[in-house]
C-alpha positions as CSV (number, residue, x, y, z in Angstrom):
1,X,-63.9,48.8,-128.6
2,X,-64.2,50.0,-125.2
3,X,-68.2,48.4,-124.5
4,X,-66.7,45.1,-126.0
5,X,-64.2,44.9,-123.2
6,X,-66.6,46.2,-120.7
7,X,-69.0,43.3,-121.5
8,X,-65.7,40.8,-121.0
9,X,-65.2,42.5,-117.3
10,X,-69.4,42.5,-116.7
11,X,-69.1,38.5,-117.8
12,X,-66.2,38.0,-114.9
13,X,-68.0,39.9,-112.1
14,X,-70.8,37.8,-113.0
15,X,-69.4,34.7,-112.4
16,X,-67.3,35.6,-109.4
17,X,-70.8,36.9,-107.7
18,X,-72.0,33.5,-108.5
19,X,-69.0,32.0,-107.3
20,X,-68.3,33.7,-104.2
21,X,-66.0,31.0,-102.7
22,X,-63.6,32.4,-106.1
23,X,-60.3,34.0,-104.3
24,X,-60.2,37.3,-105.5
25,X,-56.5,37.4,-106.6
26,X,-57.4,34.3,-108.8
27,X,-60.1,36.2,-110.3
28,X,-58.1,39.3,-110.6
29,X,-54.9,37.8,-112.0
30,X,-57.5,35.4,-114.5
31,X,-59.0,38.7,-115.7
32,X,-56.0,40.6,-116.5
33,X,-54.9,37.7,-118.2
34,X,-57.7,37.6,-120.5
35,X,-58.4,40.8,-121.0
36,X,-55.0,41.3,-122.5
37,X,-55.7,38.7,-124.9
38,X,-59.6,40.2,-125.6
39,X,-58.1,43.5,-126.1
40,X,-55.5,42.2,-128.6
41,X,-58.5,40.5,-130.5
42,X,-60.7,43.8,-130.6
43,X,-57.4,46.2,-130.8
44,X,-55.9,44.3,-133.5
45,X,-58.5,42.1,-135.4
46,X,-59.2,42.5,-139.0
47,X,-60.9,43.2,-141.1
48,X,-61.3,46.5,-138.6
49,X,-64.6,46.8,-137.3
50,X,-65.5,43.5,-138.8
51,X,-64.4,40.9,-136.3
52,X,-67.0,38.9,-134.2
53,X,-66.4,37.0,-130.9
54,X,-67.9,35.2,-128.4
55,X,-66.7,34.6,-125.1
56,X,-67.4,32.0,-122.7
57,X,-66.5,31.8,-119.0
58,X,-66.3,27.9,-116.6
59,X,-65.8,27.8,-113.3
60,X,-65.0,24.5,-112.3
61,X,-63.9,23.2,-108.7
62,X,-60.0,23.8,-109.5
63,X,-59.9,26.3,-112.3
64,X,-61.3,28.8,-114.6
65,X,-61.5,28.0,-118.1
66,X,-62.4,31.0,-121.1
67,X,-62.5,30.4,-124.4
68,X,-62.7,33.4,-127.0
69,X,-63.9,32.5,-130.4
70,X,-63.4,35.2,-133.3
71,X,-63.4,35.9,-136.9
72,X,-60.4,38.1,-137.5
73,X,-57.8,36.8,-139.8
74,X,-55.7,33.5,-139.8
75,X,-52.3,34.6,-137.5
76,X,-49.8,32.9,-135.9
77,X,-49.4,34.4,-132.0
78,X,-45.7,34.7,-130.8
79,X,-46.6,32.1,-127.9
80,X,-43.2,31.6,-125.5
81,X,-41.6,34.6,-126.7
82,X,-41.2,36.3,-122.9
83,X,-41.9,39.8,-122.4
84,X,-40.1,42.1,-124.9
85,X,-37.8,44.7,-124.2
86,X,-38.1,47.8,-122.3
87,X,-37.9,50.6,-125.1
88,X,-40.8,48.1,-127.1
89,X,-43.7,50.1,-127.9
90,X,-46.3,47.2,-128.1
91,X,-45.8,42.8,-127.7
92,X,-46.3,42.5,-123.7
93,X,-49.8,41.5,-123.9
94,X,-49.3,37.5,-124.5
95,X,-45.9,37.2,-122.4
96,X,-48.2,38.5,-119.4
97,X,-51.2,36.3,-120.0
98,X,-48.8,33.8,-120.6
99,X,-47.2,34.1,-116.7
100,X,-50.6,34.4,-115.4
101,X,-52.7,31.8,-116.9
102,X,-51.6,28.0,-116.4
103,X,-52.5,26.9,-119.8
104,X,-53.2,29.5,-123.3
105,X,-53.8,27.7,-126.4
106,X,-54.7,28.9,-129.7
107,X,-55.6,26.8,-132.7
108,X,-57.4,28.3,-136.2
109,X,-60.5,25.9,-136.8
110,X,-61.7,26.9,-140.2
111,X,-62.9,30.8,-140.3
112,X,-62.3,31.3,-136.8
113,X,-59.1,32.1,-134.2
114,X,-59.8,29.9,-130.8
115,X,-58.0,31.1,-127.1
116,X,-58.5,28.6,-124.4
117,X,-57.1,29.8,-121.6
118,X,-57.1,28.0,-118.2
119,X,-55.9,29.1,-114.4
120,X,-55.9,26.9,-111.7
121,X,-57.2,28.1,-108.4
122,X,-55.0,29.0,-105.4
123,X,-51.6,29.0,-107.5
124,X,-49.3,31.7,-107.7
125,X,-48.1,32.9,-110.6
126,X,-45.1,31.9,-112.2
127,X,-42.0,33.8,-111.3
């Protein structure tokens, strides 16, 4: 789990070396967005040890884009749930992408879970 992760944060440092006009706290804030997400896909993807993803990276002008393709099976995410409260052991993952990203979508297309998730450059995040 952990060297799947680590290629996810090798794959942003990659593009924010080719990228360098990328604000750092927009690549920081993107990246712990999406890593929350990735980690929920590795962490809690089945059948365990089974799942494959792929995960792409944009940079465009205004925004990063990711997408994160895998084969684990058919859920529904609690999308616009807000963050969970504080004696919760687990369910802050999404409510924080969620605040951080500027658009998350997820649709099941045949065998496979799609995450599109989208952050404008040079916004804030929602308070």
């Amino acid at each position: 789990m952990p060297d799947q992760l680590d290629a996810v944060h090798t794959l942003l440092a990659q593009a924010a070396g080719e990228h360098p006009a990328l604000d750092p706290m927009d690549v920081m804030l993107f990246e712990t967005a999406i890593i929350e997400i990735a980690n929920n896909v590795v962490e809690y993807g089945r059948p365990e040890g089974e799942v494959q993803w792929k995960f792409t990276i944009r940079v465009r002008e205004d925004e990063i884009e990711a997408e994160l393709d895998d084969t684990g099976q058919s859920f529904t995410p609690a999308q616009g749930q807000g963050m969970p409260g504080e004696d919760a052991e687990g369910g802050r993952g999404l409510p924080i992408a969620e605040a951080l990203l500027d658009q998350i979508e997820f649709t099941r297309m045949d065998d496979t879970n799609h995450w599109r998730m989208v952050r404008r450059l040079g916004q804030l995040p929602a308070s």
